[in-house]
Biotite code that builds the C-alpha atoms (Angstrom):
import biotite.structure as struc

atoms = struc.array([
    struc.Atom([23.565, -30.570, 6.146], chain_id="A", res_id=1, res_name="UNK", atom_name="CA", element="C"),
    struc.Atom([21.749, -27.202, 6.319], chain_id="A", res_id=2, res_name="UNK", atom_name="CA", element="C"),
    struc.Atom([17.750, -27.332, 6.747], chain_id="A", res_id=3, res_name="UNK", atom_name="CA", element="C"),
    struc.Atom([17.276, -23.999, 4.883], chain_id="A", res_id=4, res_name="UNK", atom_name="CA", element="C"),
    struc.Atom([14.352, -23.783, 2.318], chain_id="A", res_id=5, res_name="UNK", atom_name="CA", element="C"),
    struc.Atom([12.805, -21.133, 0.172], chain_id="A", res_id=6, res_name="UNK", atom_name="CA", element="C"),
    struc.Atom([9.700, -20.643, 1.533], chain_id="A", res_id=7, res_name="UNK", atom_name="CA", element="C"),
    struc.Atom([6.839, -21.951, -0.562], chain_id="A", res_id=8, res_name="UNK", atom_name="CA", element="C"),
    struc.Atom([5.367, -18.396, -0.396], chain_id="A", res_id=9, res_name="UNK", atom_name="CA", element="C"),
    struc.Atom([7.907, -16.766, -2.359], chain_id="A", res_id=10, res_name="UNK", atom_name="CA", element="C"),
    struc.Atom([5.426, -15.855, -4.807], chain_id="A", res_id=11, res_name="UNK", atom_name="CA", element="C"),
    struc.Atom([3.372, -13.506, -2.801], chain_id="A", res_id=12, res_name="UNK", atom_name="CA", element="C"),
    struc.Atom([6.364, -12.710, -0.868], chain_id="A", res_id=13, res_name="UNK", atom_name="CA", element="C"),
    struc.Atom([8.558, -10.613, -3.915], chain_id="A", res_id=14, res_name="UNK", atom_name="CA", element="C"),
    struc.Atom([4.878, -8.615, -4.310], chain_id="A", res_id=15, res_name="UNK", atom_name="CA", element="C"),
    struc.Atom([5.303, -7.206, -0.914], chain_id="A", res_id=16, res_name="UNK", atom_name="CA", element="C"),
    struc.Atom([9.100, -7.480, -0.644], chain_id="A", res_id=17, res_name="UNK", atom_name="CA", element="C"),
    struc.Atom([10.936, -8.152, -3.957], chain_id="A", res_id=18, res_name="UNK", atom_name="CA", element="C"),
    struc.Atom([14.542, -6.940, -2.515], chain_id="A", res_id=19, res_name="UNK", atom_name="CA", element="C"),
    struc.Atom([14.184, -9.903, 0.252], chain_id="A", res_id=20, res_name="UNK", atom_name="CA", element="C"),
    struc.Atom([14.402, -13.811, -0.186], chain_id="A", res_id=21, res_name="UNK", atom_name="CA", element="C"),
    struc.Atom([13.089, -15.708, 2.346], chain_id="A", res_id=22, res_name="UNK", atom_name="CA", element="C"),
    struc.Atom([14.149, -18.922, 3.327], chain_id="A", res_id=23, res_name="UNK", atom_name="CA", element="C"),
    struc.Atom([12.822, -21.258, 6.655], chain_id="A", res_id=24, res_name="UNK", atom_name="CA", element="C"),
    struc.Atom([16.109, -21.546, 8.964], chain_id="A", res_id=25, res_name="UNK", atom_name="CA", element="C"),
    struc.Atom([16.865, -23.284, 12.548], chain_id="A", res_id=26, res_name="UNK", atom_name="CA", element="C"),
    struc.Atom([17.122, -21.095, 15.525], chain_id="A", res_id=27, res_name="UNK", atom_name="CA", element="C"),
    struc.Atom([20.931, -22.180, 15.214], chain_id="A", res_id=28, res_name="UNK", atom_name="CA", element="C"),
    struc.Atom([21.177, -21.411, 11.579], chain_id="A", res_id=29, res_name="UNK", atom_name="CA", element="C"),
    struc.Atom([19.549, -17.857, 12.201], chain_id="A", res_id=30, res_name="UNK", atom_name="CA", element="C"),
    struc.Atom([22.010, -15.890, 14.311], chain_id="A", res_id=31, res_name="UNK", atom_name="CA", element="C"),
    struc.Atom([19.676, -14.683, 16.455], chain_id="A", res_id=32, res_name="UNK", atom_name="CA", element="C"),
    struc.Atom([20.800, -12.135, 18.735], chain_id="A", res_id=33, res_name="UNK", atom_name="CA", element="C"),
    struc.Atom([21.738, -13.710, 22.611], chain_id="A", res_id=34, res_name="UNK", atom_name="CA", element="C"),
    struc.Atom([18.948, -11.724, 24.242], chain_id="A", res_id=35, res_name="UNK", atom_name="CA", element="C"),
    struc.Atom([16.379, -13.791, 21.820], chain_id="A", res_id=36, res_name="UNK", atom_name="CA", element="C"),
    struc.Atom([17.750, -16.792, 22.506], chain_id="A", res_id=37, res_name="UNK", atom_name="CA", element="C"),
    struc.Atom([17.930, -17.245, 26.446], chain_id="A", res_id=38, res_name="UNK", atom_name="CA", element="C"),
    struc.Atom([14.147, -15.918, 26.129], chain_id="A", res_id=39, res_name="UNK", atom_name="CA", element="C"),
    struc.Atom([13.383, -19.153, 24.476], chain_id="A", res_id=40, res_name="UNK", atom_name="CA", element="C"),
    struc.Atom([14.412, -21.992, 26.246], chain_id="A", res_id=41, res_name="UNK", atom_name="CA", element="C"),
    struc.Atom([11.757, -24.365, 25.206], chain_id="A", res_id=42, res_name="UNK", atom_name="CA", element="C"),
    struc.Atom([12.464, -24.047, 21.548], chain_id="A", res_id=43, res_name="UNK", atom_name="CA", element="C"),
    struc.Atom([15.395, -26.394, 20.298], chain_id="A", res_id=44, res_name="UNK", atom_name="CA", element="C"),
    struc.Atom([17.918, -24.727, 18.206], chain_id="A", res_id=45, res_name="UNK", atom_name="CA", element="C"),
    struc.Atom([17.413, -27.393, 15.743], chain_id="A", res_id=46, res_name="UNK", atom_name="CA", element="C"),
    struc.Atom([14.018, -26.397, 15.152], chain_id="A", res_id=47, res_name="UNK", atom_name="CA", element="C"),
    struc.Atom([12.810, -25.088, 11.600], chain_id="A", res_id=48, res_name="UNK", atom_name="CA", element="C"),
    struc.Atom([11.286, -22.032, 13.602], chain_id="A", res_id=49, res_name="UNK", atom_name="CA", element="C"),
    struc.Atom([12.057, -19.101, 11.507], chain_id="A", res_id=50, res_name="UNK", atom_name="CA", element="C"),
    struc.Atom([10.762, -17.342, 8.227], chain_id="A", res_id=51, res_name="UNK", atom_name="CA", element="C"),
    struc.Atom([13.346, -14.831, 7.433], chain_id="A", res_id=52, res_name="UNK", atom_name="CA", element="C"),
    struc.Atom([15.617, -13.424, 5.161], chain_id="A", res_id=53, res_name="UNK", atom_name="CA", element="C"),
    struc.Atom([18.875, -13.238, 7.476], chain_id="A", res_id=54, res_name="UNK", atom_name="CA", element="C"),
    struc.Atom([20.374, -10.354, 5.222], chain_id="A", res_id=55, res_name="UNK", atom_name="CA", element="C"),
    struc.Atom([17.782, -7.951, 5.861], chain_id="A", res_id=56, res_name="UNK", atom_name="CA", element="C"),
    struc.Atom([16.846, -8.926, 9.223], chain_id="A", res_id=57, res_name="UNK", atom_name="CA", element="C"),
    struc.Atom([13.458, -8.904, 8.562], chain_id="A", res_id=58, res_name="UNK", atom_name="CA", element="C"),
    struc.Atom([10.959, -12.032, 9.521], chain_id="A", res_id=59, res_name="UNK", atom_name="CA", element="C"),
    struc.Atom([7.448, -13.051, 8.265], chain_id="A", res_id=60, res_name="UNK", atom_name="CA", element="C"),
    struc.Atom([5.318, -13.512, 11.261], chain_id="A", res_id=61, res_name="UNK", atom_name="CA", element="C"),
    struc.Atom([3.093, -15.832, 9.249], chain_id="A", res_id=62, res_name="UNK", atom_name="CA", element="C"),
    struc.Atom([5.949, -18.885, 8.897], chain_id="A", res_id=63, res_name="UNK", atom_name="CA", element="C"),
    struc.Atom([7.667, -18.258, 12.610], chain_id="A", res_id=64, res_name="UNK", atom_name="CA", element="C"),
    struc.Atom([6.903, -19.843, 15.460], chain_id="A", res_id=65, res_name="UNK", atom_name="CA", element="C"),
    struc.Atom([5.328, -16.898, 17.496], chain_id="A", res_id=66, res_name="UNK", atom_name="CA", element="C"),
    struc.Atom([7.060, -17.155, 20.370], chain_id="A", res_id=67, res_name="UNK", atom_name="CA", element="C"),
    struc.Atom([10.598, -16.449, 18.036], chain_id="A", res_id=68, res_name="UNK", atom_name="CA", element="C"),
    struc.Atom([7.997, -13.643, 16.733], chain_id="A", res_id=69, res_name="UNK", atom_name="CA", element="C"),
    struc.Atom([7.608, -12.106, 19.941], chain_id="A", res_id=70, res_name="UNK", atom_name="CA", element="C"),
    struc.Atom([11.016, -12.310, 21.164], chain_id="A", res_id=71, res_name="UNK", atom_name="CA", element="C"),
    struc.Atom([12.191, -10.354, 18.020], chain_id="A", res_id=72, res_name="UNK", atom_name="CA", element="C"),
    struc.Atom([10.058, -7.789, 18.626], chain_id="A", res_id=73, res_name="UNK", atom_name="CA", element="C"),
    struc.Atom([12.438, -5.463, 20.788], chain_id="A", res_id=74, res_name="UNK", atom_name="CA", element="C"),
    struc.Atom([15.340, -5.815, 18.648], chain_id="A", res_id=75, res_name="UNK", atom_name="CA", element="C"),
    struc.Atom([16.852, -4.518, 15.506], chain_id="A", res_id=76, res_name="UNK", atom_name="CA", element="C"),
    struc.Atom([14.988, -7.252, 13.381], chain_id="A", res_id=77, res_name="UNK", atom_name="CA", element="C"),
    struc.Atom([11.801, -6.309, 11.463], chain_id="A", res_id=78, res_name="UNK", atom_name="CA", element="C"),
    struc.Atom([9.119, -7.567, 10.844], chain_id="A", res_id=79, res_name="UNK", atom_name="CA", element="C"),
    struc.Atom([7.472, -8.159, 6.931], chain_id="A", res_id=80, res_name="UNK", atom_name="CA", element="C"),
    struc.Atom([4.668, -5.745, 7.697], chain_id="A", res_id=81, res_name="UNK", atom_name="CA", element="C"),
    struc.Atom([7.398, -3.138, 9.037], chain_id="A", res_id=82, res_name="UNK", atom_name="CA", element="C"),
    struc.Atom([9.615, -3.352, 6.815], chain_id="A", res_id=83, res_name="UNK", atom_name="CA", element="C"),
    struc.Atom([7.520, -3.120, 3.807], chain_id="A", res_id=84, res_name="UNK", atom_name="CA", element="C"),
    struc.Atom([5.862, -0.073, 5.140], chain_id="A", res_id=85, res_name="UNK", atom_name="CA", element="C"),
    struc.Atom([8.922, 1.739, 6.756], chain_id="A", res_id=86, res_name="UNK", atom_name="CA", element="C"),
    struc.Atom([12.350, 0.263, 6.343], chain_id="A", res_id=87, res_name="UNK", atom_name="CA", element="C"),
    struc.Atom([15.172, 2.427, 4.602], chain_id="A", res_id=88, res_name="UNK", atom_name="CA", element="C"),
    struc.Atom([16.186, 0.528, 1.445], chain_id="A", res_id=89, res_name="UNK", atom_name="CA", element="C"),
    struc.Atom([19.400, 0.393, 0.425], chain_id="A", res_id=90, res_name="UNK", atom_name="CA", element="C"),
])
């Protein structure tokens, strides 16, 4: 059974992203990219942790557990804030 959820802030979510769905995943559900995962050992994979839309690659700081936050920050996922302002759409 999958523990993925809309996130209960869709609403204000499709005002600053309306191309992007976000959903609350599990650091195993996510497919997180190795180098994110061995820099957080302490964090179960079964954890709800994550506030993302996995299509996109983009995360809302706001619903992730900052230390996934941080360890995204170096790699090819974006933040909300980023990709809202800067992000190439499709």
């Amino acid at each position: 059974m999958s523990s993925t959820r809309s996130c209960p802030d869709w609403p204000a979510l499709l005002e600053v992203a309306p191309d992007l769905h976000f959903k609350h995943y599990t650091l195993g559900e996510a497919r997180l990219p190795a180098e994110v995962i061995v820099n957080l050992p302490d964090i179960p994979m079964e954890a709800v942790a994550l506030c993302a839309d996995l299509d996109h690659n983009v995360f809302n700081p706001s619903h992730t557990d900052a230390r996934v936050a941080a360890a995204l920050q170096d790699t090819y996922w974006y933040s909300l804030a980023e990709w809202a302002g800067q992000a190439p759409r499709a």
